[in-house]
Every structure is written in C-alpha cells, then in structure tokens.
C-alpha positions, -999 to 999 in steps of 0.1 A, spaced: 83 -749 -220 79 -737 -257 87 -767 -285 110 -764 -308 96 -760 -347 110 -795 -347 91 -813 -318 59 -801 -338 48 -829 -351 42 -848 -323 16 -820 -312 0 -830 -349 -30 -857 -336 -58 -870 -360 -94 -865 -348 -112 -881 -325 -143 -856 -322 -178 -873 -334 -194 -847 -355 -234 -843 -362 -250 -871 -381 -257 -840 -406 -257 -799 -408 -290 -804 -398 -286 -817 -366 -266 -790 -354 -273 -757 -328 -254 -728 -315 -264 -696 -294 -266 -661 -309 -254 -634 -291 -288 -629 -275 -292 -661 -260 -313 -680 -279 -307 -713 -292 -308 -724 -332 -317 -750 -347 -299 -757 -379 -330 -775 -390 -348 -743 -397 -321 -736 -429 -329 -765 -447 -333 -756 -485 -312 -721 -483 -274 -719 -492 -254 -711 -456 -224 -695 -454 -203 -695 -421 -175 -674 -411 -159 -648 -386 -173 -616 -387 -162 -596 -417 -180 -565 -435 -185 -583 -468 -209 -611 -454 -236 -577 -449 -232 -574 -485 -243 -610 -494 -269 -611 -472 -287 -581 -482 -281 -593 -519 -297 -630 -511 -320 -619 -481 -340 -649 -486 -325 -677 -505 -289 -673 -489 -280 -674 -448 -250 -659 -429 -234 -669 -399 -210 -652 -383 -191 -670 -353 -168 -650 -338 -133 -663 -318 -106 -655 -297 -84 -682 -310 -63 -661 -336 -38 -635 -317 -66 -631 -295 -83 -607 -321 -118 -611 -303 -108 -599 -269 -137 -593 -257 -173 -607 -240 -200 -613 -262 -221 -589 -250 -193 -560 -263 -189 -576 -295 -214 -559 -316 -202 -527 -299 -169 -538 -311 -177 -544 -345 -195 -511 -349 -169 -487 -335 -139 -507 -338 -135 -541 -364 -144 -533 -390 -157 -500 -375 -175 -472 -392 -207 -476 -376 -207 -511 -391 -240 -529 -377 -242 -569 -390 -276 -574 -406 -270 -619 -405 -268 -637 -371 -237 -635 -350 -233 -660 -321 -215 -664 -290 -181 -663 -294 -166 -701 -297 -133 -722 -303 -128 -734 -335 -101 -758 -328 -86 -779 -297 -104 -799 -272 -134 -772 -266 -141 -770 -310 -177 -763 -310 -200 -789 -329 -203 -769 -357 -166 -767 -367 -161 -801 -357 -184 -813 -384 -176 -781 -406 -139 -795 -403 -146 -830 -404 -164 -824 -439 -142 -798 -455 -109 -807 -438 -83 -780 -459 -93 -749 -478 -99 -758 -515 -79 -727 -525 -48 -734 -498 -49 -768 -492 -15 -770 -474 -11 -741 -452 -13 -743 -418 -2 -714 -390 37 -710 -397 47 -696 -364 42 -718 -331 38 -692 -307 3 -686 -322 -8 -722 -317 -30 -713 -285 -49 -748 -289 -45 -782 -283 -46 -810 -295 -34 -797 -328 -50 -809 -361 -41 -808 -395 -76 -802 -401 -76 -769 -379 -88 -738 -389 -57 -716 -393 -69 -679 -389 -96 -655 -388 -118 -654 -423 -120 -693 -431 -154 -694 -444 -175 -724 -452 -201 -727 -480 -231 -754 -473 -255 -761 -502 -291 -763 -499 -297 -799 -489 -270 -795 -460 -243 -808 -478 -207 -788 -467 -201 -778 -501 -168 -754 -498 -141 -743 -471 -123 -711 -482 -87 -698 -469 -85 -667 -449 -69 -651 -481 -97 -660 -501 -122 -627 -503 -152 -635 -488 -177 -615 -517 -153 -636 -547 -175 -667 -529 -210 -651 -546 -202 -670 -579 -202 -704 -557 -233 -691 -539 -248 -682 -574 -240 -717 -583 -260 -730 -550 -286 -709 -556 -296 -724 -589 -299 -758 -573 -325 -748 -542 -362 -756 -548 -377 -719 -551 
C-alpha cells in the first residue's frame, strides 16, 4: 500500500547509524575486488560522488594532490541497473558514453540511504547532513523513495558530491544541481592547505 504525501512524515526517522570514529577509519571495494583503506588518502583533498564525466577532468588536473571516488548506486530510478562487473562497460558505451573510460577509482556499486547505507555515506551524511547550496530539498515525489527508513539527511539523487579536506575533515556536500567541475575553486582552496 502506497502512503499518501500526507502520512510521509511518519516515514521521516532520525539516525541511528554509528559512523567511523573518522574518514580515516573507513574502506570500501573497487570494482576489482580489492579492499581500501581510507588511511592511505591522508593529506590529499577527496572528493566523492556518482560517476559523472567531469570527475576525469579533476583528476587528471590534480593527479597527485586531489583523489576521486566514484560510488555508483541503484537507489535513484534505478539509473545503475546493472552488476558491477558491466558498469565500466556501461559507462563507456552508454552513461555518459562516448568511449568514456574513468581514470579515478570506481567501487562496487552501494546504497546510499536506508537500512543497508554503506559506512562511508553514513559518516559522509552524518558529517555533512544537507547540501550547502540546497539545504532543504529532499525527493518531491514518493514513488521514488525506494529506501527505508527515510532520513532527512538522505542523499536525494544521483550527483551529490562530497568534498573532504586534507586532514580528513568532511569539508562540503554539494546538491545534485550543483556542477561537479564549479567545486575546483573549493578544491583549489583545499589544496592550498595540504602539506606539499
């Protein structure tokens, strides 16, 4: 039985997820397999979000001083329909297509809200808990809340990024409207604080 817009609120429950002491305690798996620990970025500016075409553009711009993460998810009108062993083929012939090959680390594909949120958006969230540029938006039309419990913290679409600065501090979440290469001036900013 669907709710009605006005039983929503009851679906609305704070968090009760215990995040990572810090951004360096947390891991995820790439696409290959292997495990990382988010130890080894200590000191670089990390920026996380769903696959988009821009983030080949900042990496190659920063290739040492700046790490992205892409973490793809199904989550959003089930725009990552696929197993994560097709999603590189995917992203080359399909989204964002053109022979587009990533050049930053991709991992498995993960929820980034409801019961199963993976660690990293759980402290992600926890840390940056609204987009700074659309602090009250959240997604308008029920049937595309696939997740539960629902948060007012939750990620609301594809293209939420996340900006940590170089001591592991969450620094900046970003709404999906926000373009992810207008973040460089942030990153820029980052930069100038790391220990070269």
């Amino acid at each position: 039985m669907t709710k009605k817009p006005e039983d929503r609120a009851e679906l609305f429950t704070p968090r009760n997820s215990n995040p990572a002491g810090t951004f360096y305690d947390l891991r995820a798996t790439t696409l290959e397999g292997d495990s990382v620990d988010f130890n080894v970025f200590r000191g670089r500016v990390v920026l996380i979000e769903n696959v988009a075409s821009e983030l080949n553009q900042l990496q190659s711009k920063y290739p040492h001083r700046l790490v992205v993460l892409g973490f793809p998810c199904n989550q959003f009108g089930y725009q990552e329909n696929c197993t994560n062993g097709e999603i590189l083929n995917s992203l080359q012939h399909v989204r964002p297509g053109g022979g587009f090959k990533p050049i930053f680390t991709i991992f498995e594909k993960c929820d980034v809200n409801g019961t199963n949120t993976h660690p990293v958006f759980a402290y992600l969230k926890d840390k940056l808990p609204y987009p700074d540029d659309d602090p009250n938006s959240l997604i308008q039309d029920p049937k595309f809340l696939v997740w539960s419990p629902i948060s007012r913290t939750d990620i609301s679409w594809n293209f939420e990024k996340f900006l940590i600065g170089p001591e592991g501090e969450p620094f900046k979440r970003y709404s999906k409207k926000f373009p992810t290469i207008d973040i460089e001036p942030d990153i820029q900013r980052l930069l100038r604080l790391t220990k070269t």
